[in-house]
N, C-alpha and C positions, 0 to 999 in steps of 0.2 A: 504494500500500500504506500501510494506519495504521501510523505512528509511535509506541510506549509505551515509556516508561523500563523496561529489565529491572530496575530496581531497584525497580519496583511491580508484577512479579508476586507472584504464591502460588504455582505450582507449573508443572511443565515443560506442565500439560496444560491452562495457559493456554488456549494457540492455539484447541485445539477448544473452549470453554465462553465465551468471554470475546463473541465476535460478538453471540452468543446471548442473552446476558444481560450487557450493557454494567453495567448501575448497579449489578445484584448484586454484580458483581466491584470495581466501585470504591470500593465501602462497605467489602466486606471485604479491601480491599487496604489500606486505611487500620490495618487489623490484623494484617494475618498473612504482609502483604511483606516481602522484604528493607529496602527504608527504614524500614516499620511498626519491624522488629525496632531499627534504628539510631536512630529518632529515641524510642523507649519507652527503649532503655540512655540515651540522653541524657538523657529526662525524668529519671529513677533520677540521673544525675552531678548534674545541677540540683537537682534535692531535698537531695542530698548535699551540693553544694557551701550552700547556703541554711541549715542545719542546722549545717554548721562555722562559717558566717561570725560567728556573735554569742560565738566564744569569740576574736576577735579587736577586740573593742566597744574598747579601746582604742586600738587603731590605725588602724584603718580610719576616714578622714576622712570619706567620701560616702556613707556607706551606702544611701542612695535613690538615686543614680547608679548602682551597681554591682545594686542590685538590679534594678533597671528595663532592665539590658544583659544579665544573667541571663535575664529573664522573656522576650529579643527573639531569646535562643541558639538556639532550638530552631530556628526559620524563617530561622534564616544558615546553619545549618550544612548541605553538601551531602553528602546520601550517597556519591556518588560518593570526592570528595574523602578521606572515610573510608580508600574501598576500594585508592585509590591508596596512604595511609597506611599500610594492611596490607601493600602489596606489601614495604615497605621494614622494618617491623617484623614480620612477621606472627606477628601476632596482632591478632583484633579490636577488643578492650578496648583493648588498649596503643593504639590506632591511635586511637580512640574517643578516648581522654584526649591524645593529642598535639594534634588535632583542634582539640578542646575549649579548647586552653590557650593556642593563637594567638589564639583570640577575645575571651576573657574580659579583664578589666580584669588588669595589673600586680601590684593588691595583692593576687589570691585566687588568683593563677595554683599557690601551693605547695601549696593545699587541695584542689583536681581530681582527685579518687579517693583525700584522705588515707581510712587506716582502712580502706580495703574491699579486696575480692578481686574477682575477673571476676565470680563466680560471684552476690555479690553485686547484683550491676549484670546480671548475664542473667538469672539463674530471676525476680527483680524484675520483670523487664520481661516476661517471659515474663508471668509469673501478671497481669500490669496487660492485656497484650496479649489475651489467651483471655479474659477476664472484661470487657471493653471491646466484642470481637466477640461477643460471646454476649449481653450486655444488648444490645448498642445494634443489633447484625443479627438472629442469629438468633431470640432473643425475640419482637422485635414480628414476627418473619413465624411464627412459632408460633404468637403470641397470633392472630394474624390469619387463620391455618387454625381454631384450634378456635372463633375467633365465627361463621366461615362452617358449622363442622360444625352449631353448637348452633343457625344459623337454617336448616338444612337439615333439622335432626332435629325441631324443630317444624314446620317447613311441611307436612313429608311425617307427621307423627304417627298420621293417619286413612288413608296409604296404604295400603294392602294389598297384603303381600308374603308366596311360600312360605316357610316354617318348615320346616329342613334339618337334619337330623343322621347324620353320616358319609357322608355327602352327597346321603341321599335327602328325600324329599318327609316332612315334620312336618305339626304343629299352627301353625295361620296366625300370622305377627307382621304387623306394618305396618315400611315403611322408615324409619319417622323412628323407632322402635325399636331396629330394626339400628346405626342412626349413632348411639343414645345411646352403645353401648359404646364408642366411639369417644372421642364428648367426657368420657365418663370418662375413662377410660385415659389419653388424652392431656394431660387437663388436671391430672391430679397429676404427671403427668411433668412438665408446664408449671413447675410448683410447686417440683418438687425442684431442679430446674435455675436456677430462681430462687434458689432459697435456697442452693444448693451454689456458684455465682458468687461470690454475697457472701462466701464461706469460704474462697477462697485466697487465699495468706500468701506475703510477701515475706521478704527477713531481709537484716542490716545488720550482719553477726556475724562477718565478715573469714573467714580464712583455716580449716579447719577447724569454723567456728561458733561460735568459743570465743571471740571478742572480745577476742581478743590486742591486735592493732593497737588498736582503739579505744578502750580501756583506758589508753594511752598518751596521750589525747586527755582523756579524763575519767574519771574514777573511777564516772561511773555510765552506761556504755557500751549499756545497753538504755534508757536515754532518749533518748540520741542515736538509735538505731535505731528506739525509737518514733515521736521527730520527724520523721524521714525518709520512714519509708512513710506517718504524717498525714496529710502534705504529698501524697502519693500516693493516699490513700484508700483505703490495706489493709493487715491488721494482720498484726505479726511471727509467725513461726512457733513455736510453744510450743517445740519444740525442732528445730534444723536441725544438719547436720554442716557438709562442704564445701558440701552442697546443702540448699534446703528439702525438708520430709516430702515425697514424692512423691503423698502418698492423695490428698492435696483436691485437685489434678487431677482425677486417678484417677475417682474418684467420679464428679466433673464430665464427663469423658468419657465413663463407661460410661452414665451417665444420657439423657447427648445419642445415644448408641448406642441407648438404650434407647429415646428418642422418635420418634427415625427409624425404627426396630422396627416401630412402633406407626402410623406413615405408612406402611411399605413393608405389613404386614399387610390394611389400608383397600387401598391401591391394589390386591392383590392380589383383595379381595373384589369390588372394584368390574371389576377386571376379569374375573375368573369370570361375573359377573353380567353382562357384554357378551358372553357367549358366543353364537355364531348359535343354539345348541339351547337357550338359557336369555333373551337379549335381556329381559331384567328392567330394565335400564337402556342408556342411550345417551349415548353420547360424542361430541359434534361434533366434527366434525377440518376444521382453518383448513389 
C-alpha cells in the first residue's frame, strides 16, 4: 500500500481521486493541504517577522545572519511538529508561533507574531493560498482547454452540423461554430478569474482591524502592514474588521463556479451529441 503524509491531503475524498490523477493532486496539494495551510501562516510570520526587524537597526549585530536563517525557516519547520504543539496549547496560531520561536535566532525571538492577531496570519495565508492555486493550477489547465476549444473550432469550421432549437431539427451551422460559443464564454471567464486572483487582500490590522497593537510598534501602523503583505505580493484590505472583506473571495469563487458552469454545459452538449439516435460525434473510450 502507498504511503502519503495526511498532512498533504485536500480533503477526506483523497483516496478515490488521488490514484487517478497522481500530479493533479500534488500540485494542488502544495495549496490547499493541511501543510499548504501551515507553511503559507509561516510564510505571513516570516514576512512579519522581516518587516519588524529594521525597527531594531540598532541592536541587532548580524542582520544578514538572521536574515538568511529567516529565509531557510520555512523548509525546517515540520508540520507535524506544529500539530503536536496544538495538542498542548490548542490552538493553531499559538502553536504556529511556539514553533517558530525554537528556531529563529535569540535576538528576534520577542518579534514572532509582535502586533498581529490569528486572524491576521490565516485569512493572509488563506487569500496567498487560493490565488497561488488558481494562477499556478487551475489557470494554465483552463488556459489549456480553451487553446484546444479554439483549434477545434477552427479545424471543424466547414463541418456541417444540424441546427436545433428546443431541440428539434433548424437551419444548418457547422461544428466549429457550435464550439465558438464555447471559446467565448469560457474565455472571458478565463479573464475574470485572472483578474479577480490579482484582487484578494491580506490585512496586518491586529485584533479587531483597528491597528491597536501595531500602533504601539509605530505610529504609522498601515506601512508596516503594507510592508508585510509586499513582501507577500498582495495588497491590504481597504477596510477589514477581525476579518478581511469576504467579497474578493467571493467573487473569485463564484466566477470559478461560473467557468466550471460553462465546462459542465460543453460536456453536456457533447454528450447529447453521442446519443445512439443522434451519434453526431464520438468519444473513444481507453
Amino acid at each position: 500500500m502507498e504511503k502519503r503524509s495526511i498532512f498533504f491531503n485536500i480533503s477526506p475524498l483523497d483516496h478515490r481521486y488521488y490514484l487517478a490523477n497522481k500530479k493533479l493532486h500534488e500540485e494542488l496539494a502544495r495549496y490547499l493541504s493541511e501543510e499548504a495551510n501551515i507553511r503559507y501562516c509561516l510564510k505571513v510570520e516570516i514576512a512579519l517577522l522581516k518587516s519588524l526587524i529594521p525597527y531594531l537597526k540598532d541592536k541587532l549585530q548580524n542582520n544578514t545572519r538572521v536574515m538568511a536563517q529567516l529565509d531557510s525557516l520555512e523548509q525546517e519547520i515540520d508540520p507535524e511538529d506544529v500539530y503536536k504543539e496544538e495538542e498542548k496549547t490548542q490552538h493553531n496560531i499559538r502553536a504556529l508561533v511556539n514553533v517558530i520561536k525554537r528556531q529563529v535566532p535569540q535576538e528576534v525571538k520577542h518579534l514572532v507574531h509582535l502586533g498581529a492577531t490569528s486572524v491576521d496570519i490565516l485569512d493572509t495565508a488563506f487569500s496567498l493560498r487560493i490565488r497561488d492555486a488558481v494562477r499556478k493550477v487551475v489557470l494554465p489547465l483552463l488556459l489549456n482547454l480553451e487553446e484546444k476549444l479554439i483549434l477545434l473550432a477552427r479545424n471543424e469550421a466547414e463541418t456541417p452540423q444540424v441546427g436545433r432549437t428546443h431541440g428539434q431539427h433548424a437551419v444548418p451551422i457547422s461544428f466549429g461554430y457550435a464550439l465558438a460559443e464555447y471559446v467565448s464564454r469560457l474565455g472571458k471567464s478565463i479573464k475574470r478569474i485572472e483578474e479577480k486572483s490579482r484582487q484578494l487582500k491580506g490585512k496586518l490590522a491586529g485584533a479587531v482591524g483597528a491597528y491597536n497593537a501595531t500602533s504601539m510598534i509605530t505610529n504609522k501602523p498601515e506601512r508596516l502592514e503594507a510592508h508585510v503583505l509586499e513582501l507577500l505580493h498582495i495588497e491590504p484590505s481597504e477596510h477589514s474588521t477581525q476579518l478581511v472583506e469576504p467579497e474578493y473571495l467571493l467573487a473569485l469563487l463564484l466566477e470559478l463556479n461560473m467557468a466550471f458552469g460553462i465546462i459542465a454545459n460543453l460536456a453536456d452538449d457533447f454528450r447529447n451529441l453521442q446519443r445512439s439516435e443522434l451519434k453526431e460525434i464520438r468519444e473513444e473510450f481507453r
